[in-house]
C-alpha positions in Angstrom: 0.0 0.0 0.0 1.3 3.6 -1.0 1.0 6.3 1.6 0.0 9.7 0.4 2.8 11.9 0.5 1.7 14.5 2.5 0.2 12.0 4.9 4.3 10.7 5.4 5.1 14.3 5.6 2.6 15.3 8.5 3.8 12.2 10.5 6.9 13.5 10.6 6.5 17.1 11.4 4.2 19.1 12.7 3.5 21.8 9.8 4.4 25.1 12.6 7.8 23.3 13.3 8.8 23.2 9.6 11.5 26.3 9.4 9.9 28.4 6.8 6.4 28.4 8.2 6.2 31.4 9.9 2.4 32.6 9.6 -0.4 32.5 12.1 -2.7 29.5 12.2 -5.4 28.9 9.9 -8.8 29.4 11.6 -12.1 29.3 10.5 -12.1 32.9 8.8 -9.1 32.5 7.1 -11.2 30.8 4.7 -13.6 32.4 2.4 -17.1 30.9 4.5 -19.7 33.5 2.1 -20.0 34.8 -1.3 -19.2 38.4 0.5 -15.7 36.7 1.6 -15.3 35.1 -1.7 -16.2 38.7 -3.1 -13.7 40.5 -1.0 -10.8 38.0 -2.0 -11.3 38.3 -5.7 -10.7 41.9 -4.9 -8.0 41.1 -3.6 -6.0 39.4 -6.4 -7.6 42.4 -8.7 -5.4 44.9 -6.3 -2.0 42.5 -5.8 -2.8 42.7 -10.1 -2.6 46.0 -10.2 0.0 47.0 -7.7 2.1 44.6 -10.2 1.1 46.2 -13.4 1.6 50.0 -11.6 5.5 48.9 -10.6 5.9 47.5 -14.3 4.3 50.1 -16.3 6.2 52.5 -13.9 2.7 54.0 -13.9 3.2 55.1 -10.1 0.4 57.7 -10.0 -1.5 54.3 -10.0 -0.5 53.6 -6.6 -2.9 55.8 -5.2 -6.0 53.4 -6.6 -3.4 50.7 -4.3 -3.1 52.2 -1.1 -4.8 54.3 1.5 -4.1 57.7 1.9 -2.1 56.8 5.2 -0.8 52.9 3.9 2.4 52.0 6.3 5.4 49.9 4.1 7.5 47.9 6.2 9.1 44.6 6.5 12.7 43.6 5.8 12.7 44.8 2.1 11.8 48.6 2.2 12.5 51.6 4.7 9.6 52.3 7.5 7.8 54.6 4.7 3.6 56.1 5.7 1.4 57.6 3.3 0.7 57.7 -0.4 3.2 60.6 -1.6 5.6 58.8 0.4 5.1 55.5 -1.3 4.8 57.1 -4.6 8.3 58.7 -4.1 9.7 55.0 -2.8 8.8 52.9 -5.9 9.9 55.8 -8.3 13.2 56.3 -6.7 13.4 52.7 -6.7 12.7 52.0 -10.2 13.2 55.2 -11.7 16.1 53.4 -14.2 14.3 53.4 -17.8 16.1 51.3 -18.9 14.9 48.7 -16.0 12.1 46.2 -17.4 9.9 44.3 -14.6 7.5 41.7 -14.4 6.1 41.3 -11.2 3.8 38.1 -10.6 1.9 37.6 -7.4 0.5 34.1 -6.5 -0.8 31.6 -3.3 -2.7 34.4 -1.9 -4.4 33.3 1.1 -6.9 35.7 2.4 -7.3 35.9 6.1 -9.4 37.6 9.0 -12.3 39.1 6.7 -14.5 41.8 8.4 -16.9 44.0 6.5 -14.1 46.8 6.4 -11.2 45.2 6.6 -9.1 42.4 5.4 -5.7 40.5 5.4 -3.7 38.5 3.0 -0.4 36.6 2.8 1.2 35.8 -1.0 3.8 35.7 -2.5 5.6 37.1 -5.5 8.1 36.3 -8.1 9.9 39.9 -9.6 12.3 39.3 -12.6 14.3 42.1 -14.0 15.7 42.8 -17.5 18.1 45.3 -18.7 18.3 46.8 -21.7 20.7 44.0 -23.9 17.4 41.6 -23.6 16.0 44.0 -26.4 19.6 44.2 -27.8 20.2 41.1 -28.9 17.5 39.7 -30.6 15.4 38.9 -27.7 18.0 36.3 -26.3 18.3 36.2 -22.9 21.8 36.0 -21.1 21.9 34.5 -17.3 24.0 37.8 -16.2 21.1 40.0 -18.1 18.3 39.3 -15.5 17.8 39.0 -11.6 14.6 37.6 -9.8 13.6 38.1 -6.3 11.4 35.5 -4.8 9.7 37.7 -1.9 6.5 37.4 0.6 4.0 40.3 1.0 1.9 40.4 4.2 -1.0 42.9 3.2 -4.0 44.3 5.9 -6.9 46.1 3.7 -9.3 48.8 4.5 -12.4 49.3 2.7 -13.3 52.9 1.5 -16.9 54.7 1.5 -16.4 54.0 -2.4 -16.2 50.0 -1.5 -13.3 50.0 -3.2 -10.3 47.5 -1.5 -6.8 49.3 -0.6 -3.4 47.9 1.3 -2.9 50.0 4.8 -0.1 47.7 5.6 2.4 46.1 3.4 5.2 43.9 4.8 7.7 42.8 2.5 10.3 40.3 2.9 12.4 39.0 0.4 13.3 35.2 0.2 15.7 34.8 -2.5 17.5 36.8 -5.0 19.3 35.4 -7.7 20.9 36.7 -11.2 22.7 39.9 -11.8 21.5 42.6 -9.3 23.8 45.2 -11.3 21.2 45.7 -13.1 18.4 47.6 -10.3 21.6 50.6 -10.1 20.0 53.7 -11.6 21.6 53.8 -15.6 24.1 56.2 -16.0 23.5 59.6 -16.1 20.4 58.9 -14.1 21.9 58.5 -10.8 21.0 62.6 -10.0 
């Protein structure tokens, strides 16, 4: 008889003493139990889907349709930074090389703690970036001409008097980096 692997797995460890896990139990709201949960979660991945597309299409005015007038970044990856002109001016100066191309992918959201007005979510996110020789050469890509970051966004939503879904909290940590990180210095000339 074959044992399921995850059944061989739990036997062995208890899921909260595996290294990586570092979240807050499951309970039974962290699980979408209506169609106004489900709702609220779809909104979710609409807002994690625009955040990306903002930081790609360096479209940073877009933020503000992100985050609440007084969202808080924090977390490992980026400096204490609170409200939305501040937060504009942190992704710009961070991307603000042109010659920078980014894809940023979100995935395994897990939305947690829903209340009419407020909401939290855990996912994480793959971010590859290209410099400019990726267009140069014919569209081939060279190891030492791209870096990803594998990173972890913990997210806490308010809902506006519009209804719409923003962040208020973003915590970002990032797991791994590999590839050519040369490439996120501002180009040159653009370092003013």
């Amino acid at each position: 008889m074959q044992f399921p692997t995850l059944l061989i797995l739990s036997s062995l460890f208890s899921i909260t003493s595996l290294p990586w896990i570092n979240a807050a139990p499951l309970t039974a709201r962290a699980i979408p139990d209506s169609a106004e949960d489900a709702t609220t979660l779809a909104a979710i991945n609409q807002l994690l889907s625009l955040f990306s597309q903002s930081l790609d299409n360096k479209d940073f005015e877009a933020l503000r349709d992100v985050y609440t007038e007084d969202a808080e970044l924090g977390g490992q990856a980026t400096p204490p930074t609170t409200g939305i002109e501040a937060i504009i001016a942190f992704y710009s100066g961070t991307f603000k090389n042109e010659t920078l191309v980014t894809e940023h992918t979100s995935d395994t959201v897990l939305g947690s703690n829903f209340t009419e007005n407020t909401a939290s979510s855990s996912s994480y996110a793959n971010v590859y970036y290209f410099g400019p020789p990726v267009l140069e050469r014919g569209g081939f890509l060279f190891r030492n001409d791209s870096a990803q970051f594998r990173e972890k966004l913990v997210n806490q939503y308010k809902k506006g008097a519009d209804n719409h879904w923003k962040i208020s909290r973003q915590e970002l940590t990032i797991l791994t980096i590999e590839g050519n990180t040369g490439l996120l210095r501002p180009a040159r000339g653009d370092d003013d």
